[in-house]
N, CA, C and O atoms as CSV, one atom per row, in Angstrom:
chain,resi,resn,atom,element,x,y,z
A,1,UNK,N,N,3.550,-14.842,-21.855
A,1,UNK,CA,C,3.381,-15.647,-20.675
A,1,UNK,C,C,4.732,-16.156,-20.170
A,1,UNK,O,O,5.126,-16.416,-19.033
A,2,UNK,N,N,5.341,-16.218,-21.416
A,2,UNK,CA,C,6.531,-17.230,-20.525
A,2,UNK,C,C,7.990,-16.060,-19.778
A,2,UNK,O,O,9.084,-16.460,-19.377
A,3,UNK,N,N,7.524,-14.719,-19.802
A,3,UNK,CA,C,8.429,-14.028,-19.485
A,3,UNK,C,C,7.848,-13.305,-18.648
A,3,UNK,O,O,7.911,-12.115,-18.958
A,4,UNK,N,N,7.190,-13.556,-17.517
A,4,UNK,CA,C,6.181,-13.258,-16.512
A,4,UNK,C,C,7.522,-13.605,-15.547
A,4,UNK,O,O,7.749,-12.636,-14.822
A,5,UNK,N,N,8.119,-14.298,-15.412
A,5,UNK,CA,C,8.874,-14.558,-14.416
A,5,UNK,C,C,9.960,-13.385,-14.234
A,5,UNK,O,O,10.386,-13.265,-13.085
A,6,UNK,N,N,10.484,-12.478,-15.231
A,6,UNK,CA,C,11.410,-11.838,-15.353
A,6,UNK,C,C,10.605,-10.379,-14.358
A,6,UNK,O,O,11.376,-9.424,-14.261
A,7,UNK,N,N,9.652,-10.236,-13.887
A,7,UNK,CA,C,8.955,-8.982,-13.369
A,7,UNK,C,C,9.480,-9.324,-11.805
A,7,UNK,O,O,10.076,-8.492,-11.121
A,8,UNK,N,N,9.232,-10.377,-11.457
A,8,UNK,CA,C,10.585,-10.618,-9.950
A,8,UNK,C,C,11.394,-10.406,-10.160
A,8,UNK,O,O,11.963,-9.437,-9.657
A,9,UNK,N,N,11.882,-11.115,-10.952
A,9,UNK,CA,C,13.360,-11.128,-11.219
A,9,UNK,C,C,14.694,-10.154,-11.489
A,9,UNK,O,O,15.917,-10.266,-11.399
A,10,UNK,N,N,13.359,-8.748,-12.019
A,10,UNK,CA,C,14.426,-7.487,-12.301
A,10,UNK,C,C,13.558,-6.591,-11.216
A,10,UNK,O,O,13.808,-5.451,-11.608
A,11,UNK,N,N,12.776,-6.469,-10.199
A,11,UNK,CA,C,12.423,-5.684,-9.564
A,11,UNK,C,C,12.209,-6.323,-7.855
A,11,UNK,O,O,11.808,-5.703,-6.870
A,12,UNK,N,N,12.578,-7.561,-7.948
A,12,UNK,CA,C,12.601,-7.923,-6.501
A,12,UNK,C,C,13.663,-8.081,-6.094
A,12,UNK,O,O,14.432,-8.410,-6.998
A,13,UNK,N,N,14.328,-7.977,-4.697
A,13,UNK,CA,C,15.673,-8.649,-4.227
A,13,UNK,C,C,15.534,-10.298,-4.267
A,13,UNK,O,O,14.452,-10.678,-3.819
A,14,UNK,N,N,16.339,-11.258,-4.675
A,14,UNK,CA,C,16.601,-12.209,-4.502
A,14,UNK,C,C,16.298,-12.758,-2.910
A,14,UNK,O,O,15.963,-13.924,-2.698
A,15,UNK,N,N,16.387,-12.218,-2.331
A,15,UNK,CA,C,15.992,-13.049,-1.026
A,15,UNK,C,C,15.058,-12.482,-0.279
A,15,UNK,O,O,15.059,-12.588,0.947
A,16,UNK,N,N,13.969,-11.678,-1.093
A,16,UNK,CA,C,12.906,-11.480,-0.437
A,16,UNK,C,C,12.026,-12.536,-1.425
A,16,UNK,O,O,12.312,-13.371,-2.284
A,17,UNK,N,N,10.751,-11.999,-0.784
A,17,UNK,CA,C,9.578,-13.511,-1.104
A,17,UNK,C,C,8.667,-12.391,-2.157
A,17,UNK,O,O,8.497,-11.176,-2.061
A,18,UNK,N,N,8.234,-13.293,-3.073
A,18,UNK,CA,C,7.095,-12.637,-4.196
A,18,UNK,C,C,6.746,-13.617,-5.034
A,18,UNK,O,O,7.420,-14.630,-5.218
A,19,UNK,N,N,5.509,-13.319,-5.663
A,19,UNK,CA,C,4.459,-14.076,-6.016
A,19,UNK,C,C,3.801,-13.212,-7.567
A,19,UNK,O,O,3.326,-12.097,-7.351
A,20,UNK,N,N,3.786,-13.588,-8.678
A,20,UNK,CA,C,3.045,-13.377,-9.953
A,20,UNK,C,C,1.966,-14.203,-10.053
A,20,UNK,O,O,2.030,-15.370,-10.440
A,21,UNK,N,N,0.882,-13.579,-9.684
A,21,UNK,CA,C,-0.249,-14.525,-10.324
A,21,UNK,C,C,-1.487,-13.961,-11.642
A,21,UNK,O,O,-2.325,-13.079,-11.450
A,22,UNK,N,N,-1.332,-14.608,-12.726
A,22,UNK,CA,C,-2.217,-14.452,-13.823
A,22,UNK,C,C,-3.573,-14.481,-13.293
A,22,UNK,O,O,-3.978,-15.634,-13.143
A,23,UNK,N,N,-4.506,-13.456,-12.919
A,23,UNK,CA,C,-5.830,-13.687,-12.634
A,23,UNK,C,C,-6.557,-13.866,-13.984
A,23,UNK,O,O,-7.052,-14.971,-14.205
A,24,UNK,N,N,-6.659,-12.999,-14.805
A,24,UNK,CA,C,-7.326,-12.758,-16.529
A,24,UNK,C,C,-6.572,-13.513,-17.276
A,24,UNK,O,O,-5.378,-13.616,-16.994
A,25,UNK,N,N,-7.114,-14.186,-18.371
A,25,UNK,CA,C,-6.706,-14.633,-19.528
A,25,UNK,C,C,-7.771,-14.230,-20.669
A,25,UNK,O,O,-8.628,-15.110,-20.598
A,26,UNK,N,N,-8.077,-13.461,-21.532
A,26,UNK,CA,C,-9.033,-13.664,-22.002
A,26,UNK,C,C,-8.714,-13.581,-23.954
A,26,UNK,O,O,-8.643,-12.472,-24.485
A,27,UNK,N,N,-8.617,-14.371,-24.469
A,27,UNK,CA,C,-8.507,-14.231,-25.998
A,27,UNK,C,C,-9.171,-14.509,-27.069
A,27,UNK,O,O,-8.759,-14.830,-28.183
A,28,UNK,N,N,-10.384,-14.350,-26.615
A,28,UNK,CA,C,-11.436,-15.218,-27.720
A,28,UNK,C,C,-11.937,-16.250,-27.374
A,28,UNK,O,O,-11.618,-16.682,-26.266
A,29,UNK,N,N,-12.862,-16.973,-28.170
A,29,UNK,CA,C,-13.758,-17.947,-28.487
A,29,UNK,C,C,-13.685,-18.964,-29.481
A,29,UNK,O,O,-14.275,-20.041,-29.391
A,30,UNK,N,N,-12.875,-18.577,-30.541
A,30,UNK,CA,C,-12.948,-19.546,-31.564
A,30,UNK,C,C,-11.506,-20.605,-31.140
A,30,UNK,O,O,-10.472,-20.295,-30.548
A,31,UNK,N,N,-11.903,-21.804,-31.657
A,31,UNK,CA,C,-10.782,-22.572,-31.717
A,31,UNK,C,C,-9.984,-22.577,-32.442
A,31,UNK,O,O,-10.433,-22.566,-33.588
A,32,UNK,N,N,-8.487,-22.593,-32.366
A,32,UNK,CA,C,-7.853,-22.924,-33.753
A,32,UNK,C,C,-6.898,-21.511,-34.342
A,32,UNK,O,O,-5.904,-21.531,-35.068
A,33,UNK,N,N,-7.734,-20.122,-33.628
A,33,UNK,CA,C,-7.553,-18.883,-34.377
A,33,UNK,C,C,-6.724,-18.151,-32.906
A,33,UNK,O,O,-7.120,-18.296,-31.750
A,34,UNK,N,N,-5.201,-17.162,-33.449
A,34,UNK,CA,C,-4.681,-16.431,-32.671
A,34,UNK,C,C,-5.453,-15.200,-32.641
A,34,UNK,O,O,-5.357,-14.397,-33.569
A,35,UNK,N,N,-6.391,-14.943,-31.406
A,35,UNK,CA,C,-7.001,-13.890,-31.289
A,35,UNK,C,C,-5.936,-12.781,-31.517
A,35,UNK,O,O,-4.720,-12.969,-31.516
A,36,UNK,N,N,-6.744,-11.282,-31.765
A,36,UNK,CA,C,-6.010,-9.929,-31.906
A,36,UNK,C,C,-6.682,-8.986,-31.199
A,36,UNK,O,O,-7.045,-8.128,-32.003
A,37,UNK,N,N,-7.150,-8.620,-29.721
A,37,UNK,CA,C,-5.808,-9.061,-28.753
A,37,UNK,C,C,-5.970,-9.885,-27.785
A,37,UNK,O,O,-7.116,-10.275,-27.558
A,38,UNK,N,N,-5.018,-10.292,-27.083
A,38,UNK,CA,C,-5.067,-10.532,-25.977
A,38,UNK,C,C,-4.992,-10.359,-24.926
A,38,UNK,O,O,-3.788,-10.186,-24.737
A,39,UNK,N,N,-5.767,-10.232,-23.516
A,39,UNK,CA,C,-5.782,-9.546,-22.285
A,39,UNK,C,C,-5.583,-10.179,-21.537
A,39,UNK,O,O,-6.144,-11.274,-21.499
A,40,UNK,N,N,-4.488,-9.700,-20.374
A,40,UNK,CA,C,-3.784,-10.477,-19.388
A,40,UNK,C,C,-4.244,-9.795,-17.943
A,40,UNK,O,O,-3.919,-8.635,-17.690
A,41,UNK,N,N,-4.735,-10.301,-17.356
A,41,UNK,CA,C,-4.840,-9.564,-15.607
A,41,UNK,C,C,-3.902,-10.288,-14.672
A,41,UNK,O,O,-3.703,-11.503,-14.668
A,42,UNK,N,N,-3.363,-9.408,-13.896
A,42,UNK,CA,C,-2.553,-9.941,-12.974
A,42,UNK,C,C,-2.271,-9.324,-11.611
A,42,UNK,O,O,-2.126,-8.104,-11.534
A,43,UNK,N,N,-2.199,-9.969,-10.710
A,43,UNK,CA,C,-1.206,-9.336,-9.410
A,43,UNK,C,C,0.024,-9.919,-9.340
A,43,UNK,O,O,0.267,-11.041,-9.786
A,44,UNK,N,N,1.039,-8.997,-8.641
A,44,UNK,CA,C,2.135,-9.180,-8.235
A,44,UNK,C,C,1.649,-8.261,-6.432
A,44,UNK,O,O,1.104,-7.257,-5.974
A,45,UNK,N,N,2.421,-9.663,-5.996
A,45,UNK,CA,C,2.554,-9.624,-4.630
A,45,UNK,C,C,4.066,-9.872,-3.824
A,45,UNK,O,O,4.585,-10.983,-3.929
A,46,UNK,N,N,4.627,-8.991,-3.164
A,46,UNK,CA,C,5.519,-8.742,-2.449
A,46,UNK,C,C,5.824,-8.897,-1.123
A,46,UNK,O,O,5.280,-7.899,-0.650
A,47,UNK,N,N,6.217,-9.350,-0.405
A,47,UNK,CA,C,6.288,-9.569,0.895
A,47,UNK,C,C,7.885,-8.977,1.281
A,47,UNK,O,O,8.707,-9.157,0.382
A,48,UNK,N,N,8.304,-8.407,2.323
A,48,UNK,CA,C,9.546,-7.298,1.827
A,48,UNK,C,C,9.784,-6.858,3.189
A,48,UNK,O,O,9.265,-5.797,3.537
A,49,UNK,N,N,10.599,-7.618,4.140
A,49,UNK,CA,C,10.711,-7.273,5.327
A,49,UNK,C,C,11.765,-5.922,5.434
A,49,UNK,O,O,12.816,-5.569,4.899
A,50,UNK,N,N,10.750,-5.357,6.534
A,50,UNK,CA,C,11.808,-3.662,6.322
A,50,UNK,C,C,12.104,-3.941,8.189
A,50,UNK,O,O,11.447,-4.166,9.206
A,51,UNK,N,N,13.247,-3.784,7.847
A,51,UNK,CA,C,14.488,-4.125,9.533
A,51,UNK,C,C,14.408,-2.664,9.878
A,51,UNK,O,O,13.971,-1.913,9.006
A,52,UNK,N,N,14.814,-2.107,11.167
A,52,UNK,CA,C,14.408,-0.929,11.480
A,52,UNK,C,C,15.535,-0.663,12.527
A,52,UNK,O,O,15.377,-1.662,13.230
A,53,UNK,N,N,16.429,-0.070,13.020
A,53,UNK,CA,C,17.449,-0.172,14.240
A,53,UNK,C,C,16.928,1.388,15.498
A,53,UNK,O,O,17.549,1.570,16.546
């Protein structure tokens, strides 16, 4: 989770606009216990103005 940020960070330009959002989390039921595995859903969204002459 905590390196979710690095998927902008090495594939977007810096001064365009983008968005990571975790839709899925899913790891179990029990309390207390590190499920084996864990499933992550996500979008990544881009916004990416293309200039044209």
């Amino acid at each position: 989770m905590n390196n979710l940020q690095y998927i902008i960070a090495w594939n977007i330009d810096p001064n365009e606009k983008a968005v990571v959002s975790v839709t899925e989390f899913h790891g179990g039921t029990a309390r207390n216990i590190i499920p084996d595995p864990v499933t992550l859903g996500s979008v990544v969204i881009a916004a990416i103005l293309v200039k044209t002459l």
